[in-house]
C-alpha positions in Angstrom: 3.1 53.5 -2.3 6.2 55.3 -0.8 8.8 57.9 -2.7 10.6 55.1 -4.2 7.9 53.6 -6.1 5.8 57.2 -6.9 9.0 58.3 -8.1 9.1 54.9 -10.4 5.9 55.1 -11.7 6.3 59.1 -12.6 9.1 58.3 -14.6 7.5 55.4 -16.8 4.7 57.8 -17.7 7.2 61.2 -18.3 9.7 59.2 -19.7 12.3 60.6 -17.3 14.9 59.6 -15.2 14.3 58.4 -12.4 16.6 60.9 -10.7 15.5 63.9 -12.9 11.6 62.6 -11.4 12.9 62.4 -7.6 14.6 66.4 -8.0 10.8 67.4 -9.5 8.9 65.6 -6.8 11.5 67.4 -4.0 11.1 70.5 -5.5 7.4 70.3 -5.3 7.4 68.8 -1.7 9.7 71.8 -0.9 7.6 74.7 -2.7 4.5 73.4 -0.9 6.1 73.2 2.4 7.2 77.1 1.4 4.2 78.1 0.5 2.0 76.5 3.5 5.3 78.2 6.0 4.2 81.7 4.3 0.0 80.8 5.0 -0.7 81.2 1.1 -1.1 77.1 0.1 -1.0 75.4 -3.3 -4.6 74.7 -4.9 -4.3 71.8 -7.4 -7.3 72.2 -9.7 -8.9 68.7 -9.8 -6.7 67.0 -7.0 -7.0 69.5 -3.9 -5.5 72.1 -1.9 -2.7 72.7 0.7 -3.2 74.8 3.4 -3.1 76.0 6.8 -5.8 75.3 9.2 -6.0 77.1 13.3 -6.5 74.7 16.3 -8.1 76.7 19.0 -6.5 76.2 22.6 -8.2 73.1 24.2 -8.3 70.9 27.4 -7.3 67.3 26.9 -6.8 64.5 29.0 -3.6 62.3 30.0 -5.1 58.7 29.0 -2.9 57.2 31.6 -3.7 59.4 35.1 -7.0 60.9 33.8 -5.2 64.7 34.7 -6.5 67.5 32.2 -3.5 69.3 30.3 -3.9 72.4 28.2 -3.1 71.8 24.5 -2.2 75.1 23.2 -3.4 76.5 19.9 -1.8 76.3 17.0 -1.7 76.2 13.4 -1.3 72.4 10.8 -1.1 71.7 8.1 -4.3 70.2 5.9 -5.0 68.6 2.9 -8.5 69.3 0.8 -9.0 66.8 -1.8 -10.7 67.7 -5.2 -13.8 66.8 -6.6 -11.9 64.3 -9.3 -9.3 63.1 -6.5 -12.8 62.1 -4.2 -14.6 60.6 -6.9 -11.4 58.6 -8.0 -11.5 57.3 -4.1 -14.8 55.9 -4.9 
């Protein structure tokens, strides 16, 4: 499913527009991305939580000489699915 058709199939059940549902599911893309920038996250109570996760520093390898190469720390992004959201997976 891409933006389009979430955005569809948000407004069938809220009986919005389709426009009115795209400006709610930017704004919510937007305040999570705020929140995960500022390292507090969004917990979702039954689907999961956003939040920032550290990569320690690391040695890699270039798959196509074999060379190492230093991957610097840093920090992602992660998602933790809910109890309901893993059991709906099922």
């Amino acid at each position: 499913m891409n933006k389009a058709e979430l955005v569809e199939a948000i407004a069938k059940v809220t009986l919005q527009t389709k426009a009115d549902t795209e400006r709610t599911l930017d704004a919510l893309i937007d305040v999570v991305g705020k929140n995960i920038k500022k390292k507090d996250g969004v917990k979702l109570v039954g689907f999961g939580t956003f939040a920032v996760s550290a990569r320690k520093a690391r040695v890699g390898r270039n798959p196509q000489t074999g060379e190492e190469i230093q991957i610097p720390a840093r920090k992602v992004p992660v998602f933790r699915p809910g109890k309901e959201l893993k059991e709906a997976a099922r």
